[in-house]
Each structure stands twice: as C-alpha cells, then as structure tokens.
Backbone as JSON Lines, residues from 0, in Angstrom:
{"i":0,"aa":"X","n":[24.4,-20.43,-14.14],"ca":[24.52,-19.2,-13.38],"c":[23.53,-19.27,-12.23]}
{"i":1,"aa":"X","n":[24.11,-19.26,-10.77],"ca":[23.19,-19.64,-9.83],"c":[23.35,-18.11,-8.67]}
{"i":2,"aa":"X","n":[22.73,-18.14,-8.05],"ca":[22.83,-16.93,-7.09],"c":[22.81,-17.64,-6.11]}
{"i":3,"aa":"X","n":[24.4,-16.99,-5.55],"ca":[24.53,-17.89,-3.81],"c":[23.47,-16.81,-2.78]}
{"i":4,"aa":"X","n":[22.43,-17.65,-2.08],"ca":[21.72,-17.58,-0.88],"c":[22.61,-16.16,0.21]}
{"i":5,"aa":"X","n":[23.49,-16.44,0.17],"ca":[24.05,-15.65,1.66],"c":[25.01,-14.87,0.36]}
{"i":6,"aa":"X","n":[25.09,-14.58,-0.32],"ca":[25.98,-13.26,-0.71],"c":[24.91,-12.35,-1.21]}
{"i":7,"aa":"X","n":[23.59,-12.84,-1.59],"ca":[22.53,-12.33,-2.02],"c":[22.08,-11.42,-0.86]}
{"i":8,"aa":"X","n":[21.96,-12.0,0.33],"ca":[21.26,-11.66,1.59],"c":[22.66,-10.05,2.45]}
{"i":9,"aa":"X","n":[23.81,-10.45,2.06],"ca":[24.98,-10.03,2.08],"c":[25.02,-8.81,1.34]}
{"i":10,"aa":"X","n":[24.51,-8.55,-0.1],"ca":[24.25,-7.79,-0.55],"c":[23.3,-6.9,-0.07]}
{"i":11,"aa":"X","n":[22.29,-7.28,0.09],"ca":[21.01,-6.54,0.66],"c":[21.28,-6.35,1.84]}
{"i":12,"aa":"X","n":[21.68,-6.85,3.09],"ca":[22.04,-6.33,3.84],"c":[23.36,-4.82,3.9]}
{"i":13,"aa":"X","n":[24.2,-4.95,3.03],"ca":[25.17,-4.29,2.87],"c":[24.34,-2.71,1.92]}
{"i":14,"aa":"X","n":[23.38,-3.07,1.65],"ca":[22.34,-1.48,1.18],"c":[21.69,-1.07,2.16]}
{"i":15,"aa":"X","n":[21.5,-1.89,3.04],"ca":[20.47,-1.52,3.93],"c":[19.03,-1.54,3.5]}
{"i":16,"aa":"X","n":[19.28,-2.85,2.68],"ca":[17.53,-3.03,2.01],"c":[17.09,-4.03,2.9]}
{"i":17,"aa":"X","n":[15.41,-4.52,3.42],"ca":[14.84,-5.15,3.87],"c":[14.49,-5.74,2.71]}
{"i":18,"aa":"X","n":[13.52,-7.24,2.55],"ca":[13.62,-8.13,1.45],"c":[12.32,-7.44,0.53]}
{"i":19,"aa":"X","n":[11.23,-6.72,1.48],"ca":[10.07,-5.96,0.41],"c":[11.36,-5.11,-0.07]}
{"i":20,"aa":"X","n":[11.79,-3.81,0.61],"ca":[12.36,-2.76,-0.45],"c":[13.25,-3.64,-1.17]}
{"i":21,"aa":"X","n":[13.97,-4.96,-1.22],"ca":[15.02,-5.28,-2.4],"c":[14.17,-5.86,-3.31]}
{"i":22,"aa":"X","n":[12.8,-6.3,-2.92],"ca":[11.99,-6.79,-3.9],"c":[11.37,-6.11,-5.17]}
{"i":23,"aa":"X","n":[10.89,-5.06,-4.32],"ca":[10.81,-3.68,-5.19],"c":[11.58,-3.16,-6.17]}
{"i":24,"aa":"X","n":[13.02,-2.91,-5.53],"ca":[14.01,-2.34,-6.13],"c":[14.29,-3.35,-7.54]}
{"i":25,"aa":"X","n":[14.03,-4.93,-7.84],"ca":[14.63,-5.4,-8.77],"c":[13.28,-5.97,-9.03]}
{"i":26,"aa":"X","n":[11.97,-5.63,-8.74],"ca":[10.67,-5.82,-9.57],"c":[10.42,-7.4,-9.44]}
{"i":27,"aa":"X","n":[10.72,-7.88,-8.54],"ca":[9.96,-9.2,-7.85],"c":[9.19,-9.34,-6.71]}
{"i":28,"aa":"X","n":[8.77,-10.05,-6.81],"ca":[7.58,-9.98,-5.15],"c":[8.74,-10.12,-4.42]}
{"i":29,"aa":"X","n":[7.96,-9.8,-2.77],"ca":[9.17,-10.79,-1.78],"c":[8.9,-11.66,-1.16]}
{"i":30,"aa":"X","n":[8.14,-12.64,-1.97],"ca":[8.31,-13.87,-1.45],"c":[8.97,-14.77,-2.43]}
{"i":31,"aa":"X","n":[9.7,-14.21,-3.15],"ca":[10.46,-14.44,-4.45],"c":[11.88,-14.15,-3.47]}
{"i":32,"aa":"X","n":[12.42,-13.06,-3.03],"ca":[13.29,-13.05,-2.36],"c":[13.46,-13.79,-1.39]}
{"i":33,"aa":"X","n":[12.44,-14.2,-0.53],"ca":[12.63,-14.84,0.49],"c":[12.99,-16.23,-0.14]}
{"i":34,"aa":"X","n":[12.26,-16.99,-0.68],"ca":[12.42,-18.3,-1.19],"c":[14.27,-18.81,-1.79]}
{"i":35,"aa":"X","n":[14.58,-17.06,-2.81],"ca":[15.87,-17.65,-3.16],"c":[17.05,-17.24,-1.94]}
{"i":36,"aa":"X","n":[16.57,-16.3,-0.92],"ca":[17.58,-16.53,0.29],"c":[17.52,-17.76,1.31]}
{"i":37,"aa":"X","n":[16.37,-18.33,1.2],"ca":[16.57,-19.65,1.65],"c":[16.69,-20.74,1.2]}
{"i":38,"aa":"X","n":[17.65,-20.43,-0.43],"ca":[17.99,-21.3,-0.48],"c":[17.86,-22.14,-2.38]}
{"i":39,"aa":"X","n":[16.41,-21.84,-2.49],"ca":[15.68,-22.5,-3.66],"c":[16.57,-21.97,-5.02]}
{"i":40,"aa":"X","n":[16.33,-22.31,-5.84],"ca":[16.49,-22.01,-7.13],"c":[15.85,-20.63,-7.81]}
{"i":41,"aa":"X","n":[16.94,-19.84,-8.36],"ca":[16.33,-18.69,-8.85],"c":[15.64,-18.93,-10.58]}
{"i":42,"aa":"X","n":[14.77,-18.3,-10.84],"ca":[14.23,-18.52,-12.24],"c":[15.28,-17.55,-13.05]}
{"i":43,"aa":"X","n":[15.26,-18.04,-13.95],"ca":[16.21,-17.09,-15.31],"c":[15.7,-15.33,-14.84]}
{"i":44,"aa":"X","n":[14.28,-15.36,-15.19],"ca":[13.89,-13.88,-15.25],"c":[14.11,-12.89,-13.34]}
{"i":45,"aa":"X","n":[14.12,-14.1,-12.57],"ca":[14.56,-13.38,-11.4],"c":[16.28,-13.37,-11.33]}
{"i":46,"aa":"X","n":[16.91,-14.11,-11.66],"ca":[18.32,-14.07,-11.8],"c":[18.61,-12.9,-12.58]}
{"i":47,"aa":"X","n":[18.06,-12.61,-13.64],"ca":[18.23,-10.85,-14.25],"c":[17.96,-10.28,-13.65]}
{"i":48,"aa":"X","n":[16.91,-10.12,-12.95],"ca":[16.46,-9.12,-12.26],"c":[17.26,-8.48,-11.05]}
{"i":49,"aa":"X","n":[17.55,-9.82,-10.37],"ca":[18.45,-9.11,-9.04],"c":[20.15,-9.24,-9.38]}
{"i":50,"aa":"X","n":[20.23,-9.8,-10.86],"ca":[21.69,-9.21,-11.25],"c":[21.62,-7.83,-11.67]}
{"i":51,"aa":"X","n":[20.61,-7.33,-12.16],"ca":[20.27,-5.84,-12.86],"c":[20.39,-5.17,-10.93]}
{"i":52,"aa":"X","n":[19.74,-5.51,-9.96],"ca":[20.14,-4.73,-8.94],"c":[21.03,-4.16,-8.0]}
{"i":53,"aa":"X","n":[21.47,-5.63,-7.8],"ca":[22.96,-5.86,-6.84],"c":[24.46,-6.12,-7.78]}
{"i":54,"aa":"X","n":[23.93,-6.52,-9.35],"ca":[25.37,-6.49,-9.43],"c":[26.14,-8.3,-9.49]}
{"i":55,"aa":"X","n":[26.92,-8.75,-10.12],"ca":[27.92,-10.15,-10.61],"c":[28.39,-10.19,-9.07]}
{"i":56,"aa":"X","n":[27.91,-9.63,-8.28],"ca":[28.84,-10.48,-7.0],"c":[28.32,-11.58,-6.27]}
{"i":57,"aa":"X","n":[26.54,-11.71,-6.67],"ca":[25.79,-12.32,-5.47],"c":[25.55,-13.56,-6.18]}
{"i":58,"aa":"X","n":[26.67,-14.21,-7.14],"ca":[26.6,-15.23,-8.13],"c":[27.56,-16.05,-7.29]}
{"i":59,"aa":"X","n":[27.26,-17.48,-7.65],"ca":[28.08,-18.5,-6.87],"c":[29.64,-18.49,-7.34]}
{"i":60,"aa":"X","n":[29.33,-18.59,-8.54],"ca":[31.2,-18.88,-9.01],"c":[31.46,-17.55,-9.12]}
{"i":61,"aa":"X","n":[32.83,-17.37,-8.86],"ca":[33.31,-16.21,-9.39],"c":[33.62,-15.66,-10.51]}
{"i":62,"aa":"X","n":[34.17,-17.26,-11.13],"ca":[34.36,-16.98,-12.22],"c":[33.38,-16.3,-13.64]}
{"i":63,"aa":"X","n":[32.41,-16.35,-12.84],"ca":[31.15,-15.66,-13.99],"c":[30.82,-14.66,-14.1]}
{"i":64,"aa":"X","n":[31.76,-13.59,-13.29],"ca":[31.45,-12.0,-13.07],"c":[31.56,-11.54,-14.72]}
{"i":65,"aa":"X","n":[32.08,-11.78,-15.47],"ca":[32.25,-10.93,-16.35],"c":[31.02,-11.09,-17.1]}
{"i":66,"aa":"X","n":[29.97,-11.59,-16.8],"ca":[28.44,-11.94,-17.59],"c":[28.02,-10.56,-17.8]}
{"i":67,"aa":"X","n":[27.7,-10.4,-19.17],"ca":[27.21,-8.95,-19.44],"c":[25.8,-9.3,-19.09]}
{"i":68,"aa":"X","n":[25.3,-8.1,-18.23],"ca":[24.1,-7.96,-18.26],"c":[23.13,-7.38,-18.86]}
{"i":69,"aa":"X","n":[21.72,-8.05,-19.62],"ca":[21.07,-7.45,-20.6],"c":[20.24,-5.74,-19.98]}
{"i":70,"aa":"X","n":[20.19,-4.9,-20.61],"ca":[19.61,-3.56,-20.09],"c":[18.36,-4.06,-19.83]}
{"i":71,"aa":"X","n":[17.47,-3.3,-18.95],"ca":[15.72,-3.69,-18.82],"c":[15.06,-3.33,-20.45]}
{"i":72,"aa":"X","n":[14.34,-4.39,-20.56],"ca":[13.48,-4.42,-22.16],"c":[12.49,-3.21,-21.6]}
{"i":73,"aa":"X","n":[11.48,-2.22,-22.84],"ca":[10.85,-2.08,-22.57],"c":[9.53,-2.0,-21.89]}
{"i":74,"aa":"X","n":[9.52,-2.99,-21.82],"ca":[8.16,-3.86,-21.22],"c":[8.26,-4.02,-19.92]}
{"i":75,"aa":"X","n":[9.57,-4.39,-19.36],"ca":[10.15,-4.68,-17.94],"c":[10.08,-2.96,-16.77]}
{"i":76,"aa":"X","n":[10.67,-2.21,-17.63],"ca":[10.47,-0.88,-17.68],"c":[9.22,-0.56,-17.15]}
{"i":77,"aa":"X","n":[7.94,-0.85,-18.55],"ca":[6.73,-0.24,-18.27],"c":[6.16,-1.21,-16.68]}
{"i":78,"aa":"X","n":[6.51,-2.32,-16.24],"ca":[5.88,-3.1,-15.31],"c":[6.4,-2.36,-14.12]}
{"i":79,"aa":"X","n":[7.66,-1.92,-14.0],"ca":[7.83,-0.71,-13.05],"c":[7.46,0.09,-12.64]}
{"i":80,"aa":"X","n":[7.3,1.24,-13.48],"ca":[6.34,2.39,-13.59],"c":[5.02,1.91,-13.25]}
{"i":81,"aa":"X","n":[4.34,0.82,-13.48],"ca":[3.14,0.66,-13.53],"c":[3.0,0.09,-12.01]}
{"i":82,"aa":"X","n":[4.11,-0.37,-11.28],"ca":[4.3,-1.12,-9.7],"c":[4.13,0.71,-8.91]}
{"i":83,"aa":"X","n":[5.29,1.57,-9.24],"ca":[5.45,2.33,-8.47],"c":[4.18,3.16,-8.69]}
{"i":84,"aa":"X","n":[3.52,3.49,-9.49],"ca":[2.25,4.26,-9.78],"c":[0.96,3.38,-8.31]}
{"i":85,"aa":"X","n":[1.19,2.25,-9.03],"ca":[0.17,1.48,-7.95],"c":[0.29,1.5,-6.66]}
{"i":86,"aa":"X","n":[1.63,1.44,-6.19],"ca":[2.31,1.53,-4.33],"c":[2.07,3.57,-4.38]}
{"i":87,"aa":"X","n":[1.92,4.72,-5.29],"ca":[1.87,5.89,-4.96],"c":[0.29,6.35,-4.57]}
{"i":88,"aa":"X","n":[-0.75,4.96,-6.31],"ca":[-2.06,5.66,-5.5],"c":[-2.55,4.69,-4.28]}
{"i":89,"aa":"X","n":[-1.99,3.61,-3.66],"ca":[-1.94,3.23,-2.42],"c":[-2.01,3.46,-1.54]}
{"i":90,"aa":"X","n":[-1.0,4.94,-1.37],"ca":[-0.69,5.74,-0.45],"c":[-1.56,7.13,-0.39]}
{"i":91,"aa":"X","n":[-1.65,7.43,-1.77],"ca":[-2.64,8.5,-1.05],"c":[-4.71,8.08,-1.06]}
{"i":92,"aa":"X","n":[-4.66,6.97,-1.61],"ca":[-5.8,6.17,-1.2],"c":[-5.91,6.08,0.12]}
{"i":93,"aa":"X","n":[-5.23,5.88,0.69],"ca":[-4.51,5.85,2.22],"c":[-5.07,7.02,2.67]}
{"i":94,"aa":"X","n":[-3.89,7.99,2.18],"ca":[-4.32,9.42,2.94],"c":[-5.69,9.94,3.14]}
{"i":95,"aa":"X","n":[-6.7,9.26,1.91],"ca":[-8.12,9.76,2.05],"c":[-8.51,9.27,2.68]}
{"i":96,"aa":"X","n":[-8.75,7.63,2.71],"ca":[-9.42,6.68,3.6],"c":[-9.06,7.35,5.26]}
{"i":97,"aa":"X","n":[-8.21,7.78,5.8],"ca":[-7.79,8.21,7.13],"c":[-7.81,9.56,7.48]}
{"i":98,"aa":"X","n":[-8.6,10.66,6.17],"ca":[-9.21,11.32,6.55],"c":[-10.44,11.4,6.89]}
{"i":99,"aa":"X","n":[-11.36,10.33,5.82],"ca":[-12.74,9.91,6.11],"c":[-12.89,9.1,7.69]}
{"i":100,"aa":"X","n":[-11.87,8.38,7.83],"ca":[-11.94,7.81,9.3],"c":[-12.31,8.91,10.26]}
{"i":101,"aa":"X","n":[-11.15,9.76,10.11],"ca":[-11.43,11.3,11.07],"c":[-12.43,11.85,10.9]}
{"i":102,"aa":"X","n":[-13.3,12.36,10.12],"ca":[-14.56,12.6,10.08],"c":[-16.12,11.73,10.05]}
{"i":103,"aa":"X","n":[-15.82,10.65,10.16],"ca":[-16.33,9.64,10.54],"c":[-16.44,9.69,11.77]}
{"i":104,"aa":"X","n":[-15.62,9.89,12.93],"ca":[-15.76,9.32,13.89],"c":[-15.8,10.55,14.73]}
{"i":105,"aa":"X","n":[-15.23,11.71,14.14],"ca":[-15.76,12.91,14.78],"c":[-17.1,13.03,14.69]}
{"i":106,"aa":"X","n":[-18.06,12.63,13.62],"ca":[-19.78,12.86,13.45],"c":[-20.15,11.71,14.13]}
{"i":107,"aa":"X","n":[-19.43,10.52,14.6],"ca":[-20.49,9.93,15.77],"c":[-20.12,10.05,16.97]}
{"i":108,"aa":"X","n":[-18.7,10.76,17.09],"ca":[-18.99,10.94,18.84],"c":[-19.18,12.44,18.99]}
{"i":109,"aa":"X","n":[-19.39,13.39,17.98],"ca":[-20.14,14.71,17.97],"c":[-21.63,14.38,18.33]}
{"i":110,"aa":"X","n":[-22.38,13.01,18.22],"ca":[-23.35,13.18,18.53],"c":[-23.71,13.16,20.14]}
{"i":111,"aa":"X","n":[-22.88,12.57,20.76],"ca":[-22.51,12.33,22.3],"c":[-22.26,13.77,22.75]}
{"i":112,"aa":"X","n":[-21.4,14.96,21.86],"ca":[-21.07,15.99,22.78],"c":[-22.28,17.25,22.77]}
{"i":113,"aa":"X","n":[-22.54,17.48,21.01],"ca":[-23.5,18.39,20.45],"c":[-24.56,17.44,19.77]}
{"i":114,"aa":"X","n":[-25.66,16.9,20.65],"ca":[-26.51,16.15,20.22],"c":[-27.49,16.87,19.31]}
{"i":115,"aa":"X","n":[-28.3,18.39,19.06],"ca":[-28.64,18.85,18.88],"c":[-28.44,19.67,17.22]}
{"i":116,"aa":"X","n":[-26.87,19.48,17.13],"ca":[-26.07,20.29,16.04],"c":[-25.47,19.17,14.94]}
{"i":117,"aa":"X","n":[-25.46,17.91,15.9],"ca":[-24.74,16.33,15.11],"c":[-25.95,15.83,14.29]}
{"i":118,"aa":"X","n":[-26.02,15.22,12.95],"ca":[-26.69,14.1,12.16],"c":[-26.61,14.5,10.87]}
{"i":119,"aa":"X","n":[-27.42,13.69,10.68],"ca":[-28.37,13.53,9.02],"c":[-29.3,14.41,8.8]}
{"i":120,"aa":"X","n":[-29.51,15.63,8.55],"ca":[-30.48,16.71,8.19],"c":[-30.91,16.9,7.02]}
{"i":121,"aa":"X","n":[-32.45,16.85,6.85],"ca":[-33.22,16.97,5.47],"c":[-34.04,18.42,5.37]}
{"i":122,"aa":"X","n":[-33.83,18.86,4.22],"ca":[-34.96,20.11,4.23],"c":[-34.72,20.69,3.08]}
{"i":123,"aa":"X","n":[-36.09,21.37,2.06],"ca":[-35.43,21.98,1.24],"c":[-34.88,21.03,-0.09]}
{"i":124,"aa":"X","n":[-35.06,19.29,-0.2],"ca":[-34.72,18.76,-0.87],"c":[-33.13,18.22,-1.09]}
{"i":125,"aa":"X","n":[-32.55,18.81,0.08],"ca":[-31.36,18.52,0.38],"c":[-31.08,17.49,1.93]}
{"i":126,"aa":"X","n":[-29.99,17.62,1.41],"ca":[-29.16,16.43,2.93],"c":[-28.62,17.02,3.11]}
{"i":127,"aa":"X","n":[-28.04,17.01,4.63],"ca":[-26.43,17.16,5.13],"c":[-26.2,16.9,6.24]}
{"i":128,"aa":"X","n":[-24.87,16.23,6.27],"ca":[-24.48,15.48,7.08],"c":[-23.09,15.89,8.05]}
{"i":129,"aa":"X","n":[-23.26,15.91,9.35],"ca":[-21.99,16.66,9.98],"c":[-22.39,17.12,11.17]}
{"i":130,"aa":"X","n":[-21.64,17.76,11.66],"ca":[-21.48,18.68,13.2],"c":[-21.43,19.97,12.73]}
{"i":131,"aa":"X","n":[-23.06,20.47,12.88],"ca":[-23.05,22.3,12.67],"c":[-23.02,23.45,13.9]}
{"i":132,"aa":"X","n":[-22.75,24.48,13.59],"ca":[-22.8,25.53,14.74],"c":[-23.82,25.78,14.87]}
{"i":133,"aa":"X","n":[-24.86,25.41,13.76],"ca":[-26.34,25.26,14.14],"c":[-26.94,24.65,13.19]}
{"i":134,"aa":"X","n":[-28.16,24.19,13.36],"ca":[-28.22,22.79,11.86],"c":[-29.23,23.77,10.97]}
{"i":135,"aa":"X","n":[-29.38,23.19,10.14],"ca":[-29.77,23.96,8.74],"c":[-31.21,24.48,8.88]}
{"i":136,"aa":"X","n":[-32.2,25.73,8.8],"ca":[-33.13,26.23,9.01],"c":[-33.94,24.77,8.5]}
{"i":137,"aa":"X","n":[-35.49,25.33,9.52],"ca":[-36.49,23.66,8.59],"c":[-35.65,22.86,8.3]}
{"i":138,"aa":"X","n":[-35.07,22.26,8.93],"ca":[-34.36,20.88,8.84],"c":[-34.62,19.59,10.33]}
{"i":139,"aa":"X","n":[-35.2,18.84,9.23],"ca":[-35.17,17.86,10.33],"c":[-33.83,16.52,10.56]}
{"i":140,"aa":"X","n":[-33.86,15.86,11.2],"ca":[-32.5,15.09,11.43],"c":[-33.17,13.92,11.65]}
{"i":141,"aa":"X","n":[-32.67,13.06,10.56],"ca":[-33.36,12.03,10.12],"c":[-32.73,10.71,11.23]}
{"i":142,"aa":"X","n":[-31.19,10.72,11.72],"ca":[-30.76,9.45,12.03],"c":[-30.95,9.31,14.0]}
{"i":143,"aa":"X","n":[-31.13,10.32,14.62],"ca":[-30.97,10.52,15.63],"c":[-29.64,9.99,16.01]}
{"i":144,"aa":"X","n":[-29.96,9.16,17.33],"ca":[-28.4,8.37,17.74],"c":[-28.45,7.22,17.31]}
{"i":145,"aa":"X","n":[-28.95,7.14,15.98],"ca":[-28.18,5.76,15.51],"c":[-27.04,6.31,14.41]}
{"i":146,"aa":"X","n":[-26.84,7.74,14.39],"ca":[-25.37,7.97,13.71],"c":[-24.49,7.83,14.4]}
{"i":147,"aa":"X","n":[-24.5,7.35,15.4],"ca":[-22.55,7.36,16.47],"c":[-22.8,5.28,16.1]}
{"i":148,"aa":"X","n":[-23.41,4.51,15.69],"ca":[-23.03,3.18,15.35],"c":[-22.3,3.52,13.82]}
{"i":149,"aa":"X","n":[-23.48,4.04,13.08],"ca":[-23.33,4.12,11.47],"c":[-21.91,4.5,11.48]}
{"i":150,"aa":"X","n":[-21.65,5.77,11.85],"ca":[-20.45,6.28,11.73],"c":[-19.22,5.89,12.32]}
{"i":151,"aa":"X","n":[-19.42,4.72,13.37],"ca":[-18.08,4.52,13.94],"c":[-18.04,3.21,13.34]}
{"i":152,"aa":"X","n":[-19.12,2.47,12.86],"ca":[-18.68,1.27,11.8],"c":[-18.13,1.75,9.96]}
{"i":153,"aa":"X","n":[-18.67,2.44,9.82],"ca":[-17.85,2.84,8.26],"c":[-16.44,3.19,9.32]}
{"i":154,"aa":"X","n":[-16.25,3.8,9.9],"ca":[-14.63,4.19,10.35],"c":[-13.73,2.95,10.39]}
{"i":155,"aa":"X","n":[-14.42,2.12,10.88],"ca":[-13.77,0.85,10.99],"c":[-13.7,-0.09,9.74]}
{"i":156,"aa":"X","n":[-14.64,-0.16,9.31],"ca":[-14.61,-0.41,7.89],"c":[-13.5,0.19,7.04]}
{"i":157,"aa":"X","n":[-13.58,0.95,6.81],"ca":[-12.31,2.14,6.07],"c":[-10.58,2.11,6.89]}
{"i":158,"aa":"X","n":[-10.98,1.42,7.77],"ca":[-9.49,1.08,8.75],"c":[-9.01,0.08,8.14]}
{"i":159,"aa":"X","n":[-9.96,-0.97,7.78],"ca":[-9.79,-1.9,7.62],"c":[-8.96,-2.46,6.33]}
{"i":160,"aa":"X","n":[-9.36,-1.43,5.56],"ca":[-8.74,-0.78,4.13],"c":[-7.75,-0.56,3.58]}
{"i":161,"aa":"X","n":[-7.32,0.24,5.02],"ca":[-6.05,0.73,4.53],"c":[-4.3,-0.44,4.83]}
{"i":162,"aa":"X","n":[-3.91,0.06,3.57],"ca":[-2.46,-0.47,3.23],"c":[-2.81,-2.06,2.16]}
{"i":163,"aa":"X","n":[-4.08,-2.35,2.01],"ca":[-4.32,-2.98,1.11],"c":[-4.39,-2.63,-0.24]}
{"i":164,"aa":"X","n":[-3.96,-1.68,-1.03],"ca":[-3.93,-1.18,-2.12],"c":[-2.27,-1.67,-2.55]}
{"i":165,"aa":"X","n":[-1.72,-1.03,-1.28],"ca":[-0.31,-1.37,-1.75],"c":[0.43,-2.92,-1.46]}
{"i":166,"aa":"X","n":[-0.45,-3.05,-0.73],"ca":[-0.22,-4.81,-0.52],"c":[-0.17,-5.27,-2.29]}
{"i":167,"aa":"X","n":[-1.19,-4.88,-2.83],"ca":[-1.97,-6.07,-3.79],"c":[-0.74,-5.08,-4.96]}
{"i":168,"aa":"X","n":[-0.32,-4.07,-4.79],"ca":[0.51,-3.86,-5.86],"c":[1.74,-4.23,-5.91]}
{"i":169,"aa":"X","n":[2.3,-4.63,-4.43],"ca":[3.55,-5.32,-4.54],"c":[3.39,-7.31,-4.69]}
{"i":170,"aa":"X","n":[2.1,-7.66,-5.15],"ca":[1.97,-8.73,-5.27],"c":[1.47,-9.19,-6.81]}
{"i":171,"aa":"X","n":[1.66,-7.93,-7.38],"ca":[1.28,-8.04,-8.67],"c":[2.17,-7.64,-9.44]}
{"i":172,"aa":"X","n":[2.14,-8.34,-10.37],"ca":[3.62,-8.44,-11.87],"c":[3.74,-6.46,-12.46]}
C-alpha cells in the first residue's frame, strides 16, 4: 500500500490545505509531508495517518480502496489533543509576549518624551516601574536613561520569541 506523490498533493490541494495545516490535520510534522510529496516512501504509521485524513483515493492502485481503515487508538488521540493544546498555549504565549513588547517599549521611549515621570522608582521599600502622571512621593529613580536601552532590548528579546512555542509544537510527536 503506497501513497501516490501527486494524488496526495491533489488531495490537499483540492481542501485547500497548505502542507503545515495537512500536517496538522493528520498529526505528522511537515516535513513528513513534504518528503512523501516528493516522492519518498511513506512509513506504515504515516500511511494511516494521512489515509485517516484524505481518505483511499491518494493510494497508488486503485484497486486497494476498499482497505478498511483502523479508527485513531487512544494514544494517537491523546498526541492530538496534546499538539493542539501546545499550538493554543503558543498563541496566547504570543499574545503576552507582544503585550510586554508594547510596554516595554512604551517605558523606554516614555523616557525620551516624560523624562521626569519615566523609570525605575524606589521608596518606601518598594519599586515601580513605568510612565506616571507623577512618580511616587519620596521616590527616587534608580535607572535614569539607561531605561530606553534596558527596555528596548528586553522588547527585542521577547520579539525574538515569539511563534517559537508553536514552532516546537508542530515539531513534536
């Protein structure tokens, strides 16, 4: 039982899947897809897999459509759930990291506009850190203008970040 290259690609094209979302969809990496659309040999457990997606058509002979296909085992199941959980907190890992960017980079070029109201303020046994409408009574401001470097390198740092969560979950079993 072999999977022809171009009825495979035929298929996925005909969903309107790109090779990550068909990769997804039948729980293989896609460089697993890519390899058997160009051509290579599919493994037993990927040959279930993208028969469980697309279906007895993207098989070489015809004559082999009537192959019953086994249901997903439990286990196959839980590796799903456990992919899509990982690509969801990806995304809103995401969403935080690119809010911290935004406030990141608003507190170092707040120090350029409201030099006076922008930093690192101590007093009282406390910190705080930000752009105030006025900074905290007895408070002194510990970073001066070396918070518009600090703060626009963590921003970048944290840029740097993002969409790597979900990278590493669509590269993992």
């Amino acid at each position: 039982m072999q999977i022809d290259p171009t009825k495979l690609a035929e298929a996925r094209l005909a969903r309107a899947m790109s090779q990550e979302e068909a990769a997804i969809a039948s729980d293989l990496s896609a460089q697993t897809i890519q390899r058997i659309e160009a051509g290579n040999p599919a493994s037993l457990e990927s040959t279930k897999a993208l028969l469980t997606t697309f279906g007895a058509e993207i098989l070489c002979d015809p004559a082999v459509q009537e192959v019953p296909i086994e249901l997903p085992t439990l286990r196959s199941f839980g590796l799903r759930l456990v992919r899509r959980a990982r690509l969801a907190a990806g995304w809103s890992f995401d969403a935080v990291r690119l809010v911290f960017v935004a406030a990141f980079i608003a507190a170092g070029l707040g120090k350029l506009f409201l030099p006076a109201s922008t930093g690192l303020f101590t007093g009282d046994g406390a910190f705080a850190l930000g752009i105030f409408a006025s900074p905290p009574a007895a408070a002194n401001e510990l970073l001066g203008y070396w918070i518009i470097p600090l703060m626009l390198s963590c921003a970048a740092a944290l840029l740097l970040t993002i969409g790597r969560a979900r990278r590493m979950a669509l590269n993992r079993p």
